[in-house]
CHARMM-style PDB file with segment names, atoms N, HN, CA, C and O in Angstrom:
ATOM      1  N   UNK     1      -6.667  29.679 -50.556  1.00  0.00      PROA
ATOM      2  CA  UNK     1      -5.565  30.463 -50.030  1.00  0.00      PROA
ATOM      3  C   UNK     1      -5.856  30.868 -48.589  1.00  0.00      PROA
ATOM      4  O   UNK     1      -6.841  31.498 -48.202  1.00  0.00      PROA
ATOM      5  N   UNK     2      -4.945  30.452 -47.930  1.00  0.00      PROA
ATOM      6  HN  UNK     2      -4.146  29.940 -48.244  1.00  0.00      PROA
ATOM      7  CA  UNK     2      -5.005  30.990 -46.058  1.00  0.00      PROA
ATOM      8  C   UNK     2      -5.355  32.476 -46.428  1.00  0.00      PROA
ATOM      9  O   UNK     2      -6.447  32.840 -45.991  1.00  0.00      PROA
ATOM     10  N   UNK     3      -4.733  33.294 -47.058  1.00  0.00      PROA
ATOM     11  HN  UNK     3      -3.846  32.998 -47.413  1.00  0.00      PROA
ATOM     12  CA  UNK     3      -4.587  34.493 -46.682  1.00  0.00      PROA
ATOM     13  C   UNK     3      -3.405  35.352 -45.977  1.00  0.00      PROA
ATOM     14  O   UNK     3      -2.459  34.804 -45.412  1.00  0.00      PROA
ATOM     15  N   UNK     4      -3.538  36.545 -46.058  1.00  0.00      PROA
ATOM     16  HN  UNK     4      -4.307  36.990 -46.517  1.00  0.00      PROA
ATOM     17  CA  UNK     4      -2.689  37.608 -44.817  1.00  0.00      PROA
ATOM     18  C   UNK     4      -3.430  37.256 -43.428  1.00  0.00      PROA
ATOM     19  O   UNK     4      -4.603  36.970 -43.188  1.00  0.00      PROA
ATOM     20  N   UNK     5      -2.128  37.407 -42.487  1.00  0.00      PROA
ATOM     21  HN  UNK     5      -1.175  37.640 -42.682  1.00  0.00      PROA
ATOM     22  CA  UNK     5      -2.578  37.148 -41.232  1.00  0.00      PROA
ATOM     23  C   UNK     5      -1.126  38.028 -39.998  1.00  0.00      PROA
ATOM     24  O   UNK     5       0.096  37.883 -40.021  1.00  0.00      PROA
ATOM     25  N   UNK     6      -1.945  38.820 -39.150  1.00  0.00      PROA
ATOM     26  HN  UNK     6      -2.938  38.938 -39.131  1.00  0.00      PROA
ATOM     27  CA  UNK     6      -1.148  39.206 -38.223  1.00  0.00      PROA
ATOM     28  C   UNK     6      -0.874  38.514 -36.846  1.00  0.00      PROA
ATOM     29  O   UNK     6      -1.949  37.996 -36.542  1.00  0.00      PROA
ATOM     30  N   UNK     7      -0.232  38.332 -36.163  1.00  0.00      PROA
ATOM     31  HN  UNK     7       0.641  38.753 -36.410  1.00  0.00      PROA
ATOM     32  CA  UNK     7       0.062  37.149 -35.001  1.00  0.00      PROA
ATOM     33  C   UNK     7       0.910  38.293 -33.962  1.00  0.00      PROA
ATOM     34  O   UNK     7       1.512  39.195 -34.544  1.00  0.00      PROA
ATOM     35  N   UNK     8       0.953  38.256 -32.546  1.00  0.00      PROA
ATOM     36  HN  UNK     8       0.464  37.522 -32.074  1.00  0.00      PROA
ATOM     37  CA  UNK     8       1.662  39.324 -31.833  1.00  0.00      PROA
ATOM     38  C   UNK     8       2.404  38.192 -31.332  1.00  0.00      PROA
ATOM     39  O   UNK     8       1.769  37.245 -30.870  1.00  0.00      PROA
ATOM     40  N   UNK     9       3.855  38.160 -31.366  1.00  0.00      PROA
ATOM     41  HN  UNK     9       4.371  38.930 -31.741  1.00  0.00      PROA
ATOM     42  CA  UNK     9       4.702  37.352 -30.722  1.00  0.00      PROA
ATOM     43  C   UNK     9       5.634  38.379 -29.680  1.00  0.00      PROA
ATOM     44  O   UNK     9       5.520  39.599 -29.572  1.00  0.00      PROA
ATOM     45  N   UNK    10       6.331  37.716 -29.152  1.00  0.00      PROA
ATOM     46  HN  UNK    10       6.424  36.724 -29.239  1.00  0.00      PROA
ATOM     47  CA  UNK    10       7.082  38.363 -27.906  1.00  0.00      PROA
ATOM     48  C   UNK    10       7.728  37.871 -27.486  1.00  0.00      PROA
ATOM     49  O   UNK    10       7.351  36.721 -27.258  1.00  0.00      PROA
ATOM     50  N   UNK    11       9.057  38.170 -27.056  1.00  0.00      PROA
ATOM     51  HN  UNK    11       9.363  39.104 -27.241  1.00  0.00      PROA
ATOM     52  CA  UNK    11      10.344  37.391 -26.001  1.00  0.00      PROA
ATOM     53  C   UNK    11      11.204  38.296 -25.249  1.00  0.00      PROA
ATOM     54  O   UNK    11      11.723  39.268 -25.797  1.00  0.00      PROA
ATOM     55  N   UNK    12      11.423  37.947 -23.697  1.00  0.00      PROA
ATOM     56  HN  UNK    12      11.002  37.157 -23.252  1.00  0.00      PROA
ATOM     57  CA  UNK    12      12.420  38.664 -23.205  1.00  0.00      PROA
ATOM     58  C   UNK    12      13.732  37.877 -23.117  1.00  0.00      PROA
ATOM     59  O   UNK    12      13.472  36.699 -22.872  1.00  0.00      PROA
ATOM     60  N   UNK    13      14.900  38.077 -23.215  1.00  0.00      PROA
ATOM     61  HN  UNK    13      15.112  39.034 -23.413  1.00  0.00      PROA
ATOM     62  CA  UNK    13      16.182  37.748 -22.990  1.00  0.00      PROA
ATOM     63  C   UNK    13      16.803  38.473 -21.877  1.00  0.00      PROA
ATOM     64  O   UNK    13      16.906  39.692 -22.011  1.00  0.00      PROA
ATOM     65  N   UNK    14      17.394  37.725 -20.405  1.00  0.00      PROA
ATOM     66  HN  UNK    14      17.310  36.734 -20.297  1.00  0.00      PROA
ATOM     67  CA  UNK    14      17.843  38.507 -19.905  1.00  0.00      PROA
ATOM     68  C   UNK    14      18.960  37.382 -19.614  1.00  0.00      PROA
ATOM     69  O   UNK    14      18.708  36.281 -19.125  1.00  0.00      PROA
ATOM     70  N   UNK    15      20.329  37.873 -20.023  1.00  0.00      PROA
ATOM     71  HN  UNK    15      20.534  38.767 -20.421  1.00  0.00      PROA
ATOM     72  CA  UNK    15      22.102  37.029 -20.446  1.00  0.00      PROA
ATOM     73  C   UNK    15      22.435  37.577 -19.177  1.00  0.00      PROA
ATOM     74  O   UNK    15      21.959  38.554 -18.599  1.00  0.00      PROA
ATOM     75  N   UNK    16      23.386  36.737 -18.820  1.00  0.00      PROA
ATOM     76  HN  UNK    16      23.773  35.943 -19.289  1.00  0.00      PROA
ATOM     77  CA  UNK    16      24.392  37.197 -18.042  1.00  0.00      PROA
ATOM     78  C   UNK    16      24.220  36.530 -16.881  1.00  0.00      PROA
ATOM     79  O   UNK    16      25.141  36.713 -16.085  1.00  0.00      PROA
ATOM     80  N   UNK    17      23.151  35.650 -16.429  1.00  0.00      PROA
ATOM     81  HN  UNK    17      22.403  35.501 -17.075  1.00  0.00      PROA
ATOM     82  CA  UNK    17      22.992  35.594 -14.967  1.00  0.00      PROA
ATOM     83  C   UNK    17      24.013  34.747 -14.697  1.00  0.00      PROA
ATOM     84  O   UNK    17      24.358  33.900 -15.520  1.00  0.00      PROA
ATOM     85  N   UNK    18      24.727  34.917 -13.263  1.00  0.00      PROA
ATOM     86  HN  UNK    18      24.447  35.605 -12.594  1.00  0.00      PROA
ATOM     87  CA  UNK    18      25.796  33.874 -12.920  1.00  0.00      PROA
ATOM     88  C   UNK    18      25.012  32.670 -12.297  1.00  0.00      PROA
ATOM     89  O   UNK    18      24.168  32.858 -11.420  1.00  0.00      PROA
ATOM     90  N   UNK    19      25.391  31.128 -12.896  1.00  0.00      PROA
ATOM     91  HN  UNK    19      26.076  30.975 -13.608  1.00  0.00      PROA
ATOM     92  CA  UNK    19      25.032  29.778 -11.883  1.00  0.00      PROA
ATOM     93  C   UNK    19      25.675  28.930 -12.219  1.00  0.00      PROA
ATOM     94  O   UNK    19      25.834  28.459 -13.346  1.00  0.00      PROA
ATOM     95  N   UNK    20      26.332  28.519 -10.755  1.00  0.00      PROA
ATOM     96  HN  UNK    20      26.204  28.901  -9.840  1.00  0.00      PROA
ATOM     97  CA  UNK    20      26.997  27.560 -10.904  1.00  0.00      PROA
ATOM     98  C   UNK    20      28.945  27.601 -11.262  1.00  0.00      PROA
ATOM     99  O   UNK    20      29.743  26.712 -11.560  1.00  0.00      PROA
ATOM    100  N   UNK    21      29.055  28.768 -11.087  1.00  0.00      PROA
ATOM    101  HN  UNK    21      28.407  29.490 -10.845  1.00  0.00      PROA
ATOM    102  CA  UNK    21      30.639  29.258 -12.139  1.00  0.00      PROA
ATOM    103  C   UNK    21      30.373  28.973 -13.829  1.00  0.00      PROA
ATOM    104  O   UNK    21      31.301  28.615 -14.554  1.00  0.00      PROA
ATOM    105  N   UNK    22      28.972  29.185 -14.343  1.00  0.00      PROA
ATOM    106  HN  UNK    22      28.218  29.476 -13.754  1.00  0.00      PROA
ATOM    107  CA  UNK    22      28.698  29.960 -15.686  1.00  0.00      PROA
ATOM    108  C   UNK    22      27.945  30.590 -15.690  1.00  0.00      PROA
ATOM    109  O   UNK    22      27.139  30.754 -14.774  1.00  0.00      PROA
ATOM    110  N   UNK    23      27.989  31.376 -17.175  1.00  0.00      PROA
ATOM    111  HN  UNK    23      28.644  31.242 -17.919  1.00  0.00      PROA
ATOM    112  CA  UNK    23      27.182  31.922 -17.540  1.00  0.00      PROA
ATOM    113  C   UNK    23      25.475  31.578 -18.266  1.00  0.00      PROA
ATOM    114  O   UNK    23      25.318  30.884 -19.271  1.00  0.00      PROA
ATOM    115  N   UNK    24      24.622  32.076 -17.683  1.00  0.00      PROA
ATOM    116  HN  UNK    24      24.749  32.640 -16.867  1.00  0.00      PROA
ATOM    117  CA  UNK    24      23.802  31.282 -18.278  1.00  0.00      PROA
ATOM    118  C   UNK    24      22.165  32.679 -19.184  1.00  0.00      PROA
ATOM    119  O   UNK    24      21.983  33.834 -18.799  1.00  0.00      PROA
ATOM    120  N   UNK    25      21.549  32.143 -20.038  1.00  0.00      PROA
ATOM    121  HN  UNK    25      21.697  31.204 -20.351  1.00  0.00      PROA
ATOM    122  CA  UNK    25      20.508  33.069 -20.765  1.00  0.00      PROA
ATOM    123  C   UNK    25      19.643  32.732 -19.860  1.00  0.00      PROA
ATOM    124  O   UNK    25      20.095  32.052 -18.938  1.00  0.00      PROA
ATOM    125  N   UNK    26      18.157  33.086 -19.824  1.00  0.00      PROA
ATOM    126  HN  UNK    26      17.790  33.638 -20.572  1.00  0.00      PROA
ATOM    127  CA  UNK    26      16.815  33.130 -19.568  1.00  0.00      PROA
ATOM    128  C   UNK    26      16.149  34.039 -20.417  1.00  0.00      PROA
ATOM    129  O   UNK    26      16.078  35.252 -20.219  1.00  0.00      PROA
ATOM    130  N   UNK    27      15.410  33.099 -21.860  1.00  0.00      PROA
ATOM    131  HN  UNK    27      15.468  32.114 -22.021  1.00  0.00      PROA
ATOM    132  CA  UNK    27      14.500  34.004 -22.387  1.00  0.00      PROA
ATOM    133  C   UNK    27      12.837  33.322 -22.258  1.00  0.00      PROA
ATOM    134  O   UNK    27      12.489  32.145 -22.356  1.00  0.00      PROA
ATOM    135  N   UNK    28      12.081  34.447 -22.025  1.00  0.00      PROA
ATOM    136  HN  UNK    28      12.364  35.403 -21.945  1.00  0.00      PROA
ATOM    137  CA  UNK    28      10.624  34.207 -21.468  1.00  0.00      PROA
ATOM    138  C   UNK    28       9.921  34.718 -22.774  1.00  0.00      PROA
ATOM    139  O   UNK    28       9.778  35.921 -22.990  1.00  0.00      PROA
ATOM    140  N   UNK    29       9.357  33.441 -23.898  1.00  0.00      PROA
ATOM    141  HN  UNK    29       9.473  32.464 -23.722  1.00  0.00      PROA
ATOM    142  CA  UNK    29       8.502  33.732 -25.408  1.00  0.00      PROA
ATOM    143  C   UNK    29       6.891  33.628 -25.157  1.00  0.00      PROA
ATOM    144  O   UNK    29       6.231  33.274 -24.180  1.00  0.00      PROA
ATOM    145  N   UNK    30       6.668  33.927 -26.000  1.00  0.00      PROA
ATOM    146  HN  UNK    30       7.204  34.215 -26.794  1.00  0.00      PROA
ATOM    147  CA  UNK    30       5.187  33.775 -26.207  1.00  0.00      PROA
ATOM    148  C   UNK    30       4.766  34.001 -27.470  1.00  0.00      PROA
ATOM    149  O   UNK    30       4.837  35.140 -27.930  1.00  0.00      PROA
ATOM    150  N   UNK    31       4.274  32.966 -28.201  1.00  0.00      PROA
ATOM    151  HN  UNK    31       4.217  32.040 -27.826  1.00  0.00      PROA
ATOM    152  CA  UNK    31       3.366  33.276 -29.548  1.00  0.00      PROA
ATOM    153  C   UNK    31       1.894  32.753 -29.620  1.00  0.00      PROA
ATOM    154  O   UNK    31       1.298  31.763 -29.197  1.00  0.00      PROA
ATOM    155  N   UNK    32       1.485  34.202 -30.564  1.00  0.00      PROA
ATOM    156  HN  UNK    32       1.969  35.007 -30.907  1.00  0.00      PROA
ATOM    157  CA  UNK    32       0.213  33.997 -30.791  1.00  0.00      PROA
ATOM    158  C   UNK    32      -0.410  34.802 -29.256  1.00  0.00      PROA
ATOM    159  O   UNK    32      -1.257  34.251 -28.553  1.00  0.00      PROA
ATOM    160  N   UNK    33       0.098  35.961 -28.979  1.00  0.00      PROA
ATOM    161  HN  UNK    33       0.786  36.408 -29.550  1.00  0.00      PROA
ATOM    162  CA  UNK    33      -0.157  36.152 -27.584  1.00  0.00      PROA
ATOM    163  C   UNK    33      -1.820  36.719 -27.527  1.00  0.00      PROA
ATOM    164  O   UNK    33      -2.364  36.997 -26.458  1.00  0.00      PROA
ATOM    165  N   UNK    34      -2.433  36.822 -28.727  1.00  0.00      PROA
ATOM    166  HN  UNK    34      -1.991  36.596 -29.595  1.00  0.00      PROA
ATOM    167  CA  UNK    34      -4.134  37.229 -28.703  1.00  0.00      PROA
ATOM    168  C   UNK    34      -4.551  36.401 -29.191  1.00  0.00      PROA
ATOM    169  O   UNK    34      -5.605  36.549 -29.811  1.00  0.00      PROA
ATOM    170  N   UNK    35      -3.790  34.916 -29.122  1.00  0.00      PROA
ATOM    171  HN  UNK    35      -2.934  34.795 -28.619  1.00  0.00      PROA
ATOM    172  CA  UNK    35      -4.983  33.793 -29.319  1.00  0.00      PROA
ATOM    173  C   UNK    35      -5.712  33.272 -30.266  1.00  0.00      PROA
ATOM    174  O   UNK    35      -6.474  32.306 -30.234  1.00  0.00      PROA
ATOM    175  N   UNK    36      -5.278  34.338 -31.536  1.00  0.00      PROA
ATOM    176  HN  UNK    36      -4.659  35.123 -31.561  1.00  0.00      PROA
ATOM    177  CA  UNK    36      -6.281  34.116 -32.948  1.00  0.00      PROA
ATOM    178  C   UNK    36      -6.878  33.006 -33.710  1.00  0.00      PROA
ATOM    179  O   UNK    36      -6.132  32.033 -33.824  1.00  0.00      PROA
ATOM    180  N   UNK    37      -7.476  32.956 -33.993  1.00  0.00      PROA
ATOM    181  HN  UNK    37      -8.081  33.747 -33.900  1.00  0.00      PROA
ATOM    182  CA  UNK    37      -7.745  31.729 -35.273  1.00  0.00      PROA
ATOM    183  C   UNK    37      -7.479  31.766 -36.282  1.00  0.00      PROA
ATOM    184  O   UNK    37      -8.418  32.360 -36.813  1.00  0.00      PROA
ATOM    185  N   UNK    38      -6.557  31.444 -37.244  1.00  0.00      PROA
ATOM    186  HN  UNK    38      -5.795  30.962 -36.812  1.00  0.00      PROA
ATOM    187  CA  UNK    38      -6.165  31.494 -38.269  1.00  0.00      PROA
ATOM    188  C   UNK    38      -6.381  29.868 -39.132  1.00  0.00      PROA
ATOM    189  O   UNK    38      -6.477  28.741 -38.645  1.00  0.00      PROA
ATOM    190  N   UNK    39      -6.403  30.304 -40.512  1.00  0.00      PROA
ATOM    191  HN  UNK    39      -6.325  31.220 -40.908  1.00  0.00      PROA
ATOM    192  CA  UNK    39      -6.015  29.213 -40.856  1.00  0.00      PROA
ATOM    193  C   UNK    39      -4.772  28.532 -41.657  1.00  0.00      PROA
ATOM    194  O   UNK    39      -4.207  29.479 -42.204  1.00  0.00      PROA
ATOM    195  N   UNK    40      -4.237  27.598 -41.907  1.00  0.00      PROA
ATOM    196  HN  UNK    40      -4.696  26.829 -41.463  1.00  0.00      PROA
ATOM    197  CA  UNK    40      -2.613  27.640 -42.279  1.00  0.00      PROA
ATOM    198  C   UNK    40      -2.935  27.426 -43.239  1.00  0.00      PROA
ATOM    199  O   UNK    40      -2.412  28.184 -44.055  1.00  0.00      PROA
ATOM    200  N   UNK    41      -4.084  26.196 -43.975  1.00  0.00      PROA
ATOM    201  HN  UNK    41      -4.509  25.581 -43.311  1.00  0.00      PROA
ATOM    202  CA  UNK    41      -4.008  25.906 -45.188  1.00  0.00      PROA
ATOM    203  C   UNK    41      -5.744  24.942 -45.431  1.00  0.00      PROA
ATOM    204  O   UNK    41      -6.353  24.458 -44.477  1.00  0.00      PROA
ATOM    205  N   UNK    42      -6.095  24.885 -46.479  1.00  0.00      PROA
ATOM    206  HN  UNK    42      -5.600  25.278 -47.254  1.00  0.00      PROA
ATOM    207  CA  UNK    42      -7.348  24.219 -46.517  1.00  0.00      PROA
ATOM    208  C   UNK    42      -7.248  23.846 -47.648  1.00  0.00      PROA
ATOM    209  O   UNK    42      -6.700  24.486 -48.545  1.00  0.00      PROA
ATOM    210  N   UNK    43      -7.927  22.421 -47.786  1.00  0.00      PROA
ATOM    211  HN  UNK    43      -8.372  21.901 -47.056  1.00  0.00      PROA
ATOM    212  CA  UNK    43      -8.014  21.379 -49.127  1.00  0.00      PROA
ATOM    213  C   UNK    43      -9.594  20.939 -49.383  1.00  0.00      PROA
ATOM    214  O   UNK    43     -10.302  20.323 -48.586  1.00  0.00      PROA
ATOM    215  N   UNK    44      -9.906  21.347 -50.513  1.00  0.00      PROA
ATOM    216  HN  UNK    44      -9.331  21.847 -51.160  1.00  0.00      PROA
ATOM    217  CA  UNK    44     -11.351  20.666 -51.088  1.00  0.00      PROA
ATOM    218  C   UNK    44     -11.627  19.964 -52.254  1.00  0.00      PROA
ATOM    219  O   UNK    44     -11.582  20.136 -53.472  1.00  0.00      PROA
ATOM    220  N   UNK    45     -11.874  19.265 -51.592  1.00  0.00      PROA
ATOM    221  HN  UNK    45     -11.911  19.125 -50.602  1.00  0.00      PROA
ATOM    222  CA  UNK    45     -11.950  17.469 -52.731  1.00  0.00      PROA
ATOM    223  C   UNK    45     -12.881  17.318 -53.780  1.00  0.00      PROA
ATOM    224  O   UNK    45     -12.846  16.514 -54.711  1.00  0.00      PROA
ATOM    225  N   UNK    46     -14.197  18.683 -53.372  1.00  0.00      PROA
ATOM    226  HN  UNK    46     -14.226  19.336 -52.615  1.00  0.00      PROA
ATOM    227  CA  UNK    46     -14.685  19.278 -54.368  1.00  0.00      PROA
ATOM    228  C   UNK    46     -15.946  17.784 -54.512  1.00  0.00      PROA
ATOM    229  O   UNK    46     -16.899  17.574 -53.761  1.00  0.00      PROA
ATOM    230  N   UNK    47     -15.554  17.042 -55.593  1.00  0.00      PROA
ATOM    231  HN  UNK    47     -14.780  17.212 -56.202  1.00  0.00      PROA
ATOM    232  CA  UNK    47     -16.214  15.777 -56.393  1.00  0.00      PROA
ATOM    233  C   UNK    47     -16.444  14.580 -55.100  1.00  0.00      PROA
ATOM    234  O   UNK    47     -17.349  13.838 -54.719  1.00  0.00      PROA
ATOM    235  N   UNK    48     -14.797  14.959 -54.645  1.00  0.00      PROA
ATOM    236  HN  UNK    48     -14.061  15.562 -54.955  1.00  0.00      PROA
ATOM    237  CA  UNK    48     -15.566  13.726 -53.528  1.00  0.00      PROA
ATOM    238  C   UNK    48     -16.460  14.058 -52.240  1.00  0.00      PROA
ATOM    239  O   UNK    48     -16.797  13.105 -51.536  1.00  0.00      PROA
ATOM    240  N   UNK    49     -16.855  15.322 -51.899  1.00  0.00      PROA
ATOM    241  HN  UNK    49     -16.582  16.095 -52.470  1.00  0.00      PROA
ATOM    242  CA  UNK    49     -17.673  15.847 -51.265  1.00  0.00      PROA
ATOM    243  C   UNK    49     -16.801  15.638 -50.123  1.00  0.00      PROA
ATOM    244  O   UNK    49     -17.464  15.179 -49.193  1.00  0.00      PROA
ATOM    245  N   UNK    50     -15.677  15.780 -49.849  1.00  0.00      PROA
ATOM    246  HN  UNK    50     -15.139  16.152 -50.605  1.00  0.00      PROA
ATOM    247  CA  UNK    50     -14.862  15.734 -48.773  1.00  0.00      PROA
ATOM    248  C   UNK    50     -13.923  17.939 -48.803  1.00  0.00      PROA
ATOM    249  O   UNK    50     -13.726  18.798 -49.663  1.00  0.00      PROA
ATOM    250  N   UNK    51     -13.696  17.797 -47.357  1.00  0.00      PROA
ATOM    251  HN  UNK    51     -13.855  17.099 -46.659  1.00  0.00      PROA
ATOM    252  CA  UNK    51     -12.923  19.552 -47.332  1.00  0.00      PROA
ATOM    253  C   UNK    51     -12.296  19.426 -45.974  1.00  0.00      PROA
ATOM    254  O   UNK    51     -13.117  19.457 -45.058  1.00  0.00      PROA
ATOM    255  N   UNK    52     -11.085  19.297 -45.638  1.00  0.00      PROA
ATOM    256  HN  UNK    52     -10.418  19.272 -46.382  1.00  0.00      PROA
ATOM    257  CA  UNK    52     -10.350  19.734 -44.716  1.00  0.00      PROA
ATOM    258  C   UNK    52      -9.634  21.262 -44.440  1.00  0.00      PROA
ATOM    259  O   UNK    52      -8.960  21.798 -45.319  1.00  0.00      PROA
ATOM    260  N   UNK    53      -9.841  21.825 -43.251  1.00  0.00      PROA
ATOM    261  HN  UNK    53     -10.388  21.389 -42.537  1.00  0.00      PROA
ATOM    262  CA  UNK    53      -9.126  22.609 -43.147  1.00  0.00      PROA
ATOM    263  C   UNK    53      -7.735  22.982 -41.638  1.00  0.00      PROA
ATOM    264  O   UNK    53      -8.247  22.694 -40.556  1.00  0.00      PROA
ATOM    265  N   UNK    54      -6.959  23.259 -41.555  1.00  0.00      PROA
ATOM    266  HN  UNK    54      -6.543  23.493 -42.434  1.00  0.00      PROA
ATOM    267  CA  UNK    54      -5.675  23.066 -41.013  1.00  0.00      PROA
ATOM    268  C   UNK    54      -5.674  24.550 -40.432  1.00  0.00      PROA
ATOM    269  O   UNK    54      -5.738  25.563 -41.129  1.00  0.00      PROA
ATOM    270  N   UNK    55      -5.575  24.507 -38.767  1.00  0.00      PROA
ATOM    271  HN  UNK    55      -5.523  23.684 -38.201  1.00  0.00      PROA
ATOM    272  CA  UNK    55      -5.321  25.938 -38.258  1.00  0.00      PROA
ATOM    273  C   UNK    55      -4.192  26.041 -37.683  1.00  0.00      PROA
ATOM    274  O   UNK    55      -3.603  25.028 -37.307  1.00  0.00      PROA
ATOM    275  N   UNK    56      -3.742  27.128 -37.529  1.00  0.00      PROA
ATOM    276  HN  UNK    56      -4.221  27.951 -37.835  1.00  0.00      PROA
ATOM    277  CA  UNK    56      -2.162  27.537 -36.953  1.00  0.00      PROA
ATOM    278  C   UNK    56      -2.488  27.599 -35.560  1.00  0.00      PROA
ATOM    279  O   UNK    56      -3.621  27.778 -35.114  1.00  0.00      PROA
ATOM    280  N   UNK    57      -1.125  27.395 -34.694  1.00  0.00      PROA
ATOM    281  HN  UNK    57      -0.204  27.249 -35.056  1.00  0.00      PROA
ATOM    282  CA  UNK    57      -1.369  27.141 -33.674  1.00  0.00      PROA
ATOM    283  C   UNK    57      -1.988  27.916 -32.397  1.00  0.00      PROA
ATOM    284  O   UNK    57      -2.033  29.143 -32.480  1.00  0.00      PROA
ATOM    285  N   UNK    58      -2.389  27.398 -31.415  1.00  0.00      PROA
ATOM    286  HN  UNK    58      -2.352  26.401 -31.347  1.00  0.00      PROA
ATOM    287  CA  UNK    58      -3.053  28.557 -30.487  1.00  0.00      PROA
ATOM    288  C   UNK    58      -2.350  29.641 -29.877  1.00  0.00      PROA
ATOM    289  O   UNK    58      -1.588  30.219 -30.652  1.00  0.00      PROA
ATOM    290  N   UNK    59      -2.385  30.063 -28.762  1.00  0.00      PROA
ATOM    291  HN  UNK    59      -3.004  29.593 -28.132  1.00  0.00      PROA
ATOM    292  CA  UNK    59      -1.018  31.017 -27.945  1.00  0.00      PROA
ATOM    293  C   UNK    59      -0.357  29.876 -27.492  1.00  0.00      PROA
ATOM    294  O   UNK    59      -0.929  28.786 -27.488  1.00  0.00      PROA
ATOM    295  N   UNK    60       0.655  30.002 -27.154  1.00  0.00      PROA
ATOM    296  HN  UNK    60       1.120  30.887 -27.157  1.00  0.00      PROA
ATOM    297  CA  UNK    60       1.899  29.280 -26.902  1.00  0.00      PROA
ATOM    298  C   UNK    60       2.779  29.941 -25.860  1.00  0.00      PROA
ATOM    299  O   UNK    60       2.717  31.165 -25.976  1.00  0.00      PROA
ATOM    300  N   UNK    61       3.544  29.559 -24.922  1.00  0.00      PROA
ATOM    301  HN  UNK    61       3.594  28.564 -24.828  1.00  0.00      PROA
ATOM    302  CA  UNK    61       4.388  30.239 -24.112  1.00  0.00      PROA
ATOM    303  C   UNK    61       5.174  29.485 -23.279  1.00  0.00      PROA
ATOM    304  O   UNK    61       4.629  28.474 -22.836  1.00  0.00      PROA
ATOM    305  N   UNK    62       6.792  29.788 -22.801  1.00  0.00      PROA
ATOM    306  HN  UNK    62       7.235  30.609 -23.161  1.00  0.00      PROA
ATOM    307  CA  UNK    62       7.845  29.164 -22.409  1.00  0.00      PROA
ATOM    308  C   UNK    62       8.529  29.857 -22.016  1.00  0.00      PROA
ATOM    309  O   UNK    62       8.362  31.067 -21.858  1.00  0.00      PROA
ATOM    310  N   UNK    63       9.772  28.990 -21.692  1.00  0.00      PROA
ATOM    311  HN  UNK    63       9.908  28.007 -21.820  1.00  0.00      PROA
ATOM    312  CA  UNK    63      10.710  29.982 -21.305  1.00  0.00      PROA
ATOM    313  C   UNK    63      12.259  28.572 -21.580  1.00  0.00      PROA
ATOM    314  O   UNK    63      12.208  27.354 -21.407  1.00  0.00      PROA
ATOM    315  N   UNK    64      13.456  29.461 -22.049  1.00  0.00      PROA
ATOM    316  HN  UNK    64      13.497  30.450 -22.189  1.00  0.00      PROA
ATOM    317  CA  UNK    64      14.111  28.691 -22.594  1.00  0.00      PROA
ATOM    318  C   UNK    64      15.585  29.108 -22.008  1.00  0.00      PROA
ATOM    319  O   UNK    64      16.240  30.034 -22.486  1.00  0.00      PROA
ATOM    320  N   UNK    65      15.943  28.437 -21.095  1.00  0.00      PROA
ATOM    321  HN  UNK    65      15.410  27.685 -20.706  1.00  0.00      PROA
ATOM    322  CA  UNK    65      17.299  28.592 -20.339  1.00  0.00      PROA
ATOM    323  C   UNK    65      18.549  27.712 -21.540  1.00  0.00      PROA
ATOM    324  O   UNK    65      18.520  26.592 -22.049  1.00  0.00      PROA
ATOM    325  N   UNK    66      19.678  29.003 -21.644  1.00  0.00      PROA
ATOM    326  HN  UNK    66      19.701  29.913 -21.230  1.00  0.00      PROA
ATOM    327  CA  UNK    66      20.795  28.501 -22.650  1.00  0.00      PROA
ATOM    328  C   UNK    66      22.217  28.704 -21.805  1.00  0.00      PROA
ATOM    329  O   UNK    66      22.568  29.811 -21.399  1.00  0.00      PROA
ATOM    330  N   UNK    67      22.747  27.868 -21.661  1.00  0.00      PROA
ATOM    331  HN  UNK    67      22.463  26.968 -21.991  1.00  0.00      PROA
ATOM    332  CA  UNK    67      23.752  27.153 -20.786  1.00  0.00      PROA
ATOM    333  C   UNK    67      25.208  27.051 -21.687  1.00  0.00      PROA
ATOM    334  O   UNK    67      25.272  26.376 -22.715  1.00  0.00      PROA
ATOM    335  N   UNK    68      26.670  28.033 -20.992  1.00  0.00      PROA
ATOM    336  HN  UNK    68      26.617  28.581 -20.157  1.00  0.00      PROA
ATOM    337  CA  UNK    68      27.348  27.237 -21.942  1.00  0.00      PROA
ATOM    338  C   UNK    68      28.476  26.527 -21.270  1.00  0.00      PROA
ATOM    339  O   UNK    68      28.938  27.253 -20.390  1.00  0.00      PROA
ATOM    340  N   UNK    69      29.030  25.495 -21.344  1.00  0.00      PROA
ATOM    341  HN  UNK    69      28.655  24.905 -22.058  1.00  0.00      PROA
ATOM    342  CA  UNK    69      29.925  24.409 -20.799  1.00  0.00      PROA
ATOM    343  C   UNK    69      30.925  24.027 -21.372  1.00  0.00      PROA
ATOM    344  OT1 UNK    69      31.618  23.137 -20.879  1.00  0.00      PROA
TER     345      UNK     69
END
């Protein structure tokens, strides 16, 4: 079992800006903003002396312009 796990995510949205004769979003995200190590899921083969384990992703960050036409 992964377990409980806390993650700090974050996004700003700021709507409204005029370009172009529309309207357009700008939101600025970020996940995983302390970077953690977690794990998502782990498999052990036990007999075949084989064990994988699978981590969630690192910090992450963007920014995502929404346009409407």
């Amino acid at each position: 079992s992964a377990g409980s796990r806390s993650l700090f995510d974050a996004q700003l949205k700021i709507d409204g800006i005029e370009l172009g004769g529309t309207k357009v979003a700008l939101t600025l995200w970020g996940k995983n903003l302390t970077n953690k190590d977690y794990v998502v899921r782990s498999i052990d083969f036990g007999a075949l002396g084989y064990a994988t384990t699978i981590y969630g992703d690192p910090r992450t960050y963007g920014m995502t312009l929404d346009m409407k036409f």
